[in-house]
Phi, psi and omega in degrees: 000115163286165166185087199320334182300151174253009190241146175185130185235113156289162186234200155216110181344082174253353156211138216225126178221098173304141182211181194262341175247324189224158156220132192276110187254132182251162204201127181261127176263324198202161192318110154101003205248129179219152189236121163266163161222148158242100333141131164308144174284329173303319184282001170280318206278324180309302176296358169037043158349154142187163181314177193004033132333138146286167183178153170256166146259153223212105191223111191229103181243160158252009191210122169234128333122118151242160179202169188220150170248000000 
């Protein structure tokens, strides 16, 4: 996999919630550390998804924020 994003973390699939338009996939990056995305249902069936799969997160922002209360 080539890819221009410079930010990319792998994971592991541990949940997937099929909706009629999107679906929601959670990705464990490190023991207890989990990333969701929500996603077209098509590109979950593309990506033929499933539990514990590698998989990447893909994060192409131009602006990421931190804050404090």
């Amino acid at each position: 996999m080539k890819i221009s994003a410079r930010n990319t973390i792998k994971g592991t699939v541990k949940k997937i919630i099929p909706g009629v338009v999107n679906t929601e996939v959670t990705l464990e990056i490190a023991p207890g550390v989990e990333v969701t995305s929500v996603i077209t249902k098509s590109s979950a069936e593309k990506l033929h998804l499933s539990l514990n799969k590698e998989a990447y997160i893909v994060i192409k922002a131009t602006d990421v924020m931190v804050a404090v209360d």
